[in-house]
C-alpha positions in Angstrom: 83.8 3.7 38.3 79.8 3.3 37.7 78.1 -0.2 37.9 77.4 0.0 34.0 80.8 0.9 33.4 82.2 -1.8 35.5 79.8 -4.5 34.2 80.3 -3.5 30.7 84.5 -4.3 30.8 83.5 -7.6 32.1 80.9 -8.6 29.4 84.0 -6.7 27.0 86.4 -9.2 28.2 83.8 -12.3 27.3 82.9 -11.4 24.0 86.8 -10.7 23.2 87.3 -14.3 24.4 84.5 -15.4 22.5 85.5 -13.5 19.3 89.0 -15.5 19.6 87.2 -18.9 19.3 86.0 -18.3 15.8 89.0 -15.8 14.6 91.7 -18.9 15.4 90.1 -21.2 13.1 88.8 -19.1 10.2 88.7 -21.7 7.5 86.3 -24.0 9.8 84.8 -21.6 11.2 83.6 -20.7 7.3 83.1 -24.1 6.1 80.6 -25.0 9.1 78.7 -21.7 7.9 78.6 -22.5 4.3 77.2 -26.5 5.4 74.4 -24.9 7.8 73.7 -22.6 5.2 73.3 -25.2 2.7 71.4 -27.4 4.6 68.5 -25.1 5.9 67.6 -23.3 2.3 67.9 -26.9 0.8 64.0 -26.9 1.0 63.5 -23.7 -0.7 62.5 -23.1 -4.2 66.1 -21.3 -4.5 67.6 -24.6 -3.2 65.6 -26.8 -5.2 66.4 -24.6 -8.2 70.2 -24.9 -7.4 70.6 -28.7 -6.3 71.7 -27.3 -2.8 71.2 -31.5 -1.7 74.0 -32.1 -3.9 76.3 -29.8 -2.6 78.6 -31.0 -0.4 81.7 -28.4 -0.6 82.7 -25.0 -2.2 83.7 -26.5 -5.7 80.0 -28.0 -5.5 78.6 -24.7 -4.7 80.5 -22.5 -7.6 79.2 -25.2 -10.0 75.3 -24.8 -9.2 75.7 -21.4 -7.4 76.3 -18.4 -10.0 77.4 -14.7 -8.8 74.5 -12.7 -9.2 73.6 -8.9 -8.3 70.5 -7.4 -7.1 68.7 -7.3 -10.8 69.8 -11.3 -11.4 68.5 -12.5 -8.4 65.7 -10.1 -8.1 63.0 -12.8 -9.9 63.4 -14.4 -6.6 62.9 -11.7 -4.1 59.6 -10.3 -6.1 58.3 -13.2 -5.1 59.2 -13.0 -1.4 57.8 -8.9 -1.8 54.5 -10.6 -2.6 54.5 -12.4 0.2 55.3 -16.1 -0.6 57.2 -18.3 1.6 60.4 -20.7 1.5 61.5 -18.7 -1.5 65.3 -18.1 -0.7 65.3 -19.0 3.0 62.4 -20.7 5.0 59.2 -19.3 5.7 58.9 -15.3 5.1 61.7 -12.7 6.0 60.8 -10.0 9.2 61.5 -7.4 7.4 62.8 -5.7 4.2 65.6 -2.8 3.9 64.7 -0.9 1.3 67.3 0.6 -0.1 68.0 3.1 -3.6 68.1 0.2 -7.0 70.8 1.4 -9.5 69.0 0.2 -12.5 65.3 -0.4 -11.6 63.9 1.6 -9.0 63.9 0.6 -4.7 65.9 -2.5 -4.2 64.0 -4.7 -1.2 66.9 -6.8 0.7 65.1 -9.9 3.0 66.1 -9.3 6.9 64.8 -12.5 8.8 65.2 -14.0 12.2 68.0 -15.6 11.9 70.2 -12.6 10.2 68.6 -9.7 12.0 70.5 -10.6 15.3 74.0 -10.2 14.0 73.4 -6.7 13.1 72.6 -5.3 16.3 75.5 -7.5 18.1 78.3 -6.9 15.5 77.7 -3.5 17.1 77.5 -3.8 20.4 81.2 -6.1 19.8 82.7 -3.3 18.2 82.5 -1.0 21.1 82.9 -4.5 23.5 86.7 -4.8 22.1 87.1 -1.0 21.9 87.0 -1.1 25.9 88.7 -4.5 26.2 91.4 -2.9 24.8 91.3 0.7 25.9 90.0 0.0 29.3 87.9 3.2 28.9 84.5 2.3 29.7 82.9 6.1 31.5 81.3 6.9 28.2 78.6 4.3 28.7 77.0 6.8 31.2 76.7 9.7 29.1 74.1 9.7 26.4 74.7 8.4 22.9 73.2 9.5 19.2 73.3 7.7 15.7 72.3 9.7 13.2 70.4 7.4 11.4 67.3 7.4 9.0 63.7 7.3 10.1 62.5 4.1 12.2 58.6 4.8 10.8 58.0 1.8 8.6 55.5 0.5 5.8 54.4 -2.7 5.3 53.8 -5.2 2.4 52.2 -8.6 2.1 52.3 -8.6 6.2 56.0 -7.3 5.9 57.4 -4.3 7.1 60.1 -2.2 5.5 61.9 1.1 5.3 65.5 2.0 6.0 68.0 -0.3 7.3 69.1 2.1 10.0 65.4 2.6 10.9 64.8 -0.6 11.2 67.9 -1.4 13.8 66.2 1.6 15.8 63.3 -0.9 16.7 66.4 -3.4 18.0 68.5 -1.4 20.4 68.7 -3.0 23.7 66.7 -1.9 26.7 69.9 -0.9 28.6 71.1 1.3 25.8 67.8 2.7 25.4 67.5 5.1 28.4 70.8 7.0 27.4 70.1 6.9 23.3 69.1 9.9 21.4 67.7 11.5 19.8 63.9 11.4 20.4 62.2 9.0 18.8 60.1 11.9 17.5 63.1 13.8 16.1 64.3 10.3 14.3 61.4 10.2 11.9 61.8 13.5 10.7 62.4 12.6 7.0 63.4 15.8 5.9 67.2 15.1 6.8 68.2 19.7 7.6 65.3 20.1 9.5 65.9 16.3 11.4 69.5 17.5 12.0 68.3 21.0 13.5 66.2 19.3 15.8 68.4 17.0 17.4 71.1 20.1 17.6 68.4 21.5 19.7 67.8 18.4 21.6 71.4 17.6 22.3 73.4 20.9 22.9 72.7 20.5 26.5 73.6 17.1 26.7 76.3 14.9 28.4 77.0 13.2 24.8 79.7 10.9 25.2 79.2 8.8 21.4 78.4 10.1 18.2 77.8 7.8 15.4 76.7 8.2 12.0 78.4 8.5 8.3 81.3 11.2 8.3 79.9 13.4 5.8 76.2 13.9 7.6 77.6 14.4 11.5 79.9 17.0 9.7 76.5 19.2 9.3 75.4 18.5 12.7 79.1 19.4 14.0 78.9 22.5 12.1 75.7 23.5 13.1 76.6 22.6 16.6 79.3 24.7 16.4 77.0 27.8 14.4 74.4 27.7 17.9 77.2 27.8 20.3 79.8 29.9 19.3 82.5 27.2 19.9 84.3 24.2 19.1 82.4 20.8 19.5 84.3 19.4 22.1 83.4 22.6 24.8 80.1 21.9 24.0 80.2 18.3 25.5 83.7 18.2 27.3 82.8 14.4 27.9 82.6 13.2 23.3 85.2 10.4 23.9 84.4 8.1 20.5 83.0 8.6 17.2 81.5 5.5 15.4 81.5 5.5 11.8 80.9 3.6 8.8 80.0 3.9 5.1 82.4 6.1 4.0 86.5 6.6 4.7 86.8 9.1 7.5 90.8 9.6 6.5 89.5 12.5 4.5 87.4 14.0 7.2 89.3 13.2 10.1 91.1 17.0 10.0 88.2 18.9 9.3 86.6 16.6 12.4 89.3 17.2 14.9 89.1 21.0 14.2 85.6 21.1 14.9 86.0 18.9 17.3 89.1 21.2 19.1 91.1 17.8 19.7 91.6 14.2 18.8 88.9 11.5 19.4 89.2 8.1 19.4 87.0 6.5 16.3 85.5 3.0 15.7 85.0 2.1 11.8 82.4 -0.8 11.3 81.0 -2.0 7.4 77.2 -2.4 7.8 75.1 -2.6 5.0 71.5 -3.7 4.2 72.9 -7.0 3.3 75.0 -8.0 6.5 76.9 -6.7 8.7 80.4 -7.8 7.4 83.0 -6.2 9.7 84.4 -3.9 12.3 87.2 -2.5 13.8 88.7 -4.4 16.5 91.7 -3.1 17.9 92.8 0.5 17.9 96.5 -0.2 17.1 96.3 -1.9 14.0 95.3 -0.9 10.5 91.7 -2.6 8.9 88.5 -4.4 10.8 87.9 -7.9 11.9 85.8 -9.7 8.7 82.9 -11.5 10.9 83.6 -15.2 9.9 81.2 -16.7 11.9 77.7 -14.3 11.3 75.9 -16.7 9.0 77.9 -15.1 6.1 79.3 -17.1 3.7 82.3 -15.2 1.5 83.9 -15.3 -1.6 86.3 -13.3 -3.0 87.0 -12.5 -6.7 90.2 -10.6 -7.8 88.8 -7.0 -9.1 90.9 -7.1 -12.2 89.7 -10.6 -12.9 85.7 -9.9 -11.9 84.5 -9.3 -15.3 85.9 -11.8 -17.1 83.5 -14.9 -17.9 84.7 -17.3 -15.3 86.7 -15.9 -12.7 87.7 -17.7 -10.6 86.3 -17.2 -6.7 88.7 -17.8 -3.9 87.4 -18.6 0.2 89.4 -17.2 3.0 92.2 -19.6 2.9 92.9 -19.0 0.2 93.2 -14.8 -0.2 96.2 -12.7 -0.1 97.2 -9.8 1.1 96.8 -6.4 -0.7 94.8 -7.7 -3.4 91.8 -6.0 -4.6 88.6 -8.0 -4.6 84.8 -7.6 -4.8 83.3 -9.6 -2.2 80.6 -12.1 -2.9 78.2 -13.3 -0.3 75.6 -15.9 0.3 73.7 -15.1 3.8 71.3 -16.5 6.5 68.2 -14.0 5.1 68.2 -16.0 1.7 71.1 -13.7 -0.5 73.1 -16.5 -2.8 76.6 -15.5 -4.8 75.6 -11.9 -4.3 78.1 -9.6 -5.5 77.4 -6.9 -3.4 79.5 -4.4 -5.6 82.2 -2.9 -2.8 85.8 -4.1 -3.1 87.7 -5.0 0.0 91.9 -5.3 0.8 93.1 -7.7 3.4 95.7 -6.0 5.4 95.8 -9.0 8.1 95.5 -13.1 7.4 95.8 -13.5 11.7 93.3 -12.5 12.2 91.4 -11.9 8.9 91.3 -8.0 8.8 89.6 -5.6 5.4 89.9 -2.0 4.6 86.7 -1.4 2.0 89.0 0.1 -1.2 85.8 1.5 -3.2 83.1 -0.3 -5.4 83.6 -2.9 -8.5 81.5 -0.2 -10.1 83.0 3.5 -9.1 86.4 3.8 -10.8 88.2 5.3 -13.4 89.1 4.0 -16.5 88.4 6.0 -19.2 91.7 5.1 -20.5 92.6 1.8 -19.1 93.7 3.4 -15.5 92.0 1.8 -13.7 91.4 4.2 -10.9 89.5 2.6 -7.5 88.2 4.7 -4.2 91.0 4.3 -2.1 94.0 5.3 -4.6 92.1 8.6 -4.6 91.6 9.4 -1.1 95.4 7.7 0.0 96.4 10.7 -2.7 94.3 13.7 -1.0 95.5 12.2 2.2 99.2 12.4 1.2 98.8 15.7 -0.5 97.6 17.1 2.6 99.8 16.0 5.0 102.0 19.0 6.6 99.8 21.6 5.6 97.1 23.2 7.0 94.8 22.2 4.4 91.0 21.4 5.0 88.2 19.1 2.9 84.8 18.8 3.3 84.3 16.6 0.2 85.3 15.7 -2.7 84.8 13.8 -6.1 87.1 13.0 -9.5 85.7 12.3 -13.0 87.5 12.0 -16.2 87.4 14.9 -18.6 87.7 12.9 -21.7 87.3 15.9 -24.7 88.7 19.1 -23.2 88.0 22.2 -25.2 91.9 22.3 -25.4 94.9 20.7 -24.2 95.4 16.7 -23.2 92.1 15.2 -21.6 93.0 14.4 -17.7 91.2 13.5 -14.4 89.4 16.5 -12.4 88.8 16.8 -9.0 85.8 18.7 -8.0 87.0 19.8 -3.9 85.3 21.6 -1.5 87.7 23.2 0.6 87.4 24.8 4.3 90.7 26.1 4.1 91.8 25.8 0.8 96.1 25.7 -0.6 97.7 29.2 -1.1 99.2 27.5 -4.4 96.3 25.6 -5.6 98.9 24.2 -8.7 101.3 22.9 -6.4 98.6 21.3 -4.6 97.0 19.4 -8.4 101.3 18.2 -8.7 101.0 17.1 -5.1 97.8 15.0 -5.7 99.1 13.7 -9.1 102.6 12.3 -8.2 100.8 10.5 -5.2 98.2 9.0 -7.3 101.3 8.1 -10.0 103.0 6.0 -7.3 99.7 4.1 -6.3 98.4 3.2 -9.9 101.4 2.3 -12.4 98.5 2.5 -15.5 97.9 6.2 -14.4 101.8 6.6 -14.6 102.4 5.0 -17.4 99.6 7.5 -19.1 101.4 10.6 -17.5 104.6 10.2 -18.6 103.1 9.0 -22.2 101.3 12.4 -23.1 98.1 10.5 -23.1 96.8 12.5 -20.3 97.8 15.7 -18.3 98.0 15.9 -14.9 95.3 16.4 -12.3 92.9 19.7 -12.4 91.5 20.8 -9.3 87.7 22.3 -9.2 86.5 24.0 -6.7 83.2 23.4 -5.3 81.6 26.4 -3.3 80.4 25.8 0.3 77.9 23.1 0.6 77.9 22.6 -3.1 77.7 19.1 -2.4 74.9 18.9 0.1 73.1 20.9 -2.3 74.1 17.9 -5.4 72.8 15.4 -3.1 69.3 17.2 -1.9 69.0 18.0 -6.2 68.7 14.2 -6.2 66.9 13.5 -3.2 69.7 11.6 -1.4 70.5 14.2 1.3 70.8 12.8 4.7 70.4 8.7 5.9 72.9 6.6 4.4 73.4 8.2 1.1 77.2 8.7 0.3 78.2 10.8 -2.6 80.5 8.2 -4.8 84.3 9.2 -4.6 85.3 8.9 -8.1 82.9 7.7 -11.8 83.2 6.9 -14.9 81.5 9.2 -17.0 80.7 12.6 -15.7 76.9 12.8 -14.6 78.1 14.0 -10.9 80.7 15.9 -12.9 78.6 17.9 -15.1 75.7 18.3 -12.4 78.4 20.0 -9.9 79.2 22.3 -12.7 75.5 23.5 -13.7 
């Protein structure tokens, strides 16, 4: 056993004891960040604005505090862009993520000194209780890549901005730095093929121990790893012990992985985004990721079903359930208040609190009251795969609401690798698993309003080539599992 190796199981073990501290007392722990939150913005035109010295407990806060998204509380953060201070938080932010707007153009999320922190140590924890519990620890002397977006950045008003990942680049610990890759040269390639051909060339000859990045974008560099060398991924560095990942589910990767891979890996899920960095995977026995209670992030939950209805109402960790859909609401140490920040989470654990992310409030289904969400769609791929050798690279469902004949019915557009030999017995297979997850879908089955699933196929890289017609190829851009109308849909089909 290496020095690094042996000194990293003994700061694993502190941090694990550390993490137990907060995790016990959940509902304190919570309380005491909502207070300090409270209490430094109270100064700030957002405080003033919102009669923060009056608030004294939740009930306080949901009466002055409304939900907001990016476009409702964007007044506010134009006015932090143009560099004035105490707007949301005290005194200017260190950075901004910038990150694709749905409605109106780039979205600028504030990063300050106090928030920028927890998103390079929610990290470092993850892979801390990954060897706490494993014990494996040798993969800290090979080398490591995330594929992440460029670290270049621009600046504004005296501050700096550009991708969230690229900013973190600037962040990783000295220690870590010596085995990282790839170059910092090859990072700020923006043009995300050429950036993943390079760093095939830099790695392939490698010790690489950790790969992180989303699923769908280290599939390309697996692949192309694969193309150079003539073999599987894991020949190529006999040492890859752990893939990282976050962003998207890997359940409907994870077969395609392990055959590029040539075996099993172990994986560590985490649920970063520009925002915060909510949660990660903390054990590899049990199902979901420890929510991070303590990370100067306050939460709220409201019941998905509920979320658009004019007052609903919003629960705090003591008082969720299990199973229960819910968009989560947060209000953060870089100045974000009641911000709905559109993903939908499931407890699957109250002891500790532990989340699966189930899709967003605003990608599902219902063209006909179904009610559809992310994760009902890839539990039934995942079901209607198992005991075959079926493969998927990607895939995504849209209603087809005026057929040219026949009842209207949900297609799903799938690009195989190794596609079913009965492709109709495969659509049955997908539809009777999504009928036992979603009762509204059933209930429409079995009434003739619509027919059952229709599969299209997508040729190779037909989705890589979507996503570069719309210039999210690459980074952090994830193709949406399922909508509502049929942009993607009709797109894919052109």
């Amino acid at each position: 056993m290496s020095i690094k190796s042996f000194a990293a199981k003994l700061f694993a073990k502190k941090v694990y004891n550390d993490t137990q501290k907060w995790a016990k007392h959940p509902v304190e722990t919570q309380q005491q960040v909502l207070k300090m939150l409270i209490e430094k913005a109270a100064g700030t035109q957002f405080g003033k604005d919102h009669h923060f010295e009056g608030i004294k407990k939740h009930s306080d806060f949901v009466k002055h505090v409304p939900v907001r998204d990016y476009e409702d509380l964007k007044p506010y953060i134009e006015k932090v862009v143009k560099g004035e201070e105490d707007i949301v938080w005290p005194g200017k932010p260190l950075y901004f993520a910038k990150t694709s707007g749905t409605t109106s153009g780039a979205k600028y999320i504030p990063l300050t000194k106090e928030s920028m922190p927890y998103h390079i140590q929610a990290a470092r924890d993850a892979i801390l209780h990954y060897i706490h519990e494993t014990g494996k620890a040798a993969f800290v002397d090979g080398k490591m890549i995330f594929l992440q977006g460029s670290p270049e950045l621009e600046e504004k008003h005296g501050i700096k901005f550009g991708r969230l990942s690229g900013i973190v680049a600037h962040f990783v610990p000295a220690y870590l730095q010596r085995n990282r890759m790839p170059s910092w040269e090859t990072n700020c390639i923006e043009d995300w093929e050429q950036k993943v051909d390079a760093i095939v060339e830099e790695t392939y000859k490698e010790n690489m121990t950790v790969i992180s990045g989303i699923p769908s974008w280290v599939q390309m560099y697996f692949e192309r790893l694969e193309k150079k060398g003539s073999k599987k991924v894991g020949e190529i560095f006999k040492n890859f012990s752990l893939f990282i990942y976050g962003g998207v589910n890997y359940e409907p990767y994870r077969a395609k992985f392990e055959n590029l891979i040539g075996s099993k890996v172990d994986s560590i899920e985490l649920f970063p985004a520009s925002e915060g960095f909510f949660a990660y995977q903390d054990t590899q026995t049990k199902k979901g990721m420890l929510l991070l209670l303590n990370s100067g992030i306050f939460y709220e939950f409201i019941k998905a079903d509920e979320f658009f209805n004019e007052h609903p109402k919003r629960y705090t960790i003591g008082e969720v359930e299990l199973g229960i859909n819910y968009a989560m609401i947060i209000s953060t140490n870089a100045g974000l208040w009641g911000y709905n920040i559109g993903d939908t989470i499931q407890f699957t654990s109250l002891s500790p609190y532990r989340i699966v992310v189930s899709g967003r409030i605003k990608h599902f289904i219902s063209a006909f009251g179904e009610h559809v969400i992310g994760k009902e769609v890839e539990s039934a791929l995942k079901e209607a795969m198992e005991g075959t050798d079926i493969s998927v690279n990607e895939f995504t469902v849209a209603p087809q609401i005026n057929p040219e004949s026949g009842l209207p019915y949900h297609e799903w557009f799938i690009e195989f690798e190794k596609e079913p030999t009965d492709m109709d017995a495969f659509s049955l297979a997908i539809d009777k698993a999504m009928r036992k997850q979603n009762v509204y879908y059933d209930d429409l089955i079995s009434g003739n309003i619509l027919r059952t699933v229709v599969i299209t196929k997508v040729p190779k890289n037909g989705f890589q080539e979507y996503m570069k017609s719309i210039g999210k190829l690459g980074g952090q851009n994830k193709l949406p599992r399922l909508s509502n109308d049929r942009k993607i849909a009709d797109a894919l089909k052109a």
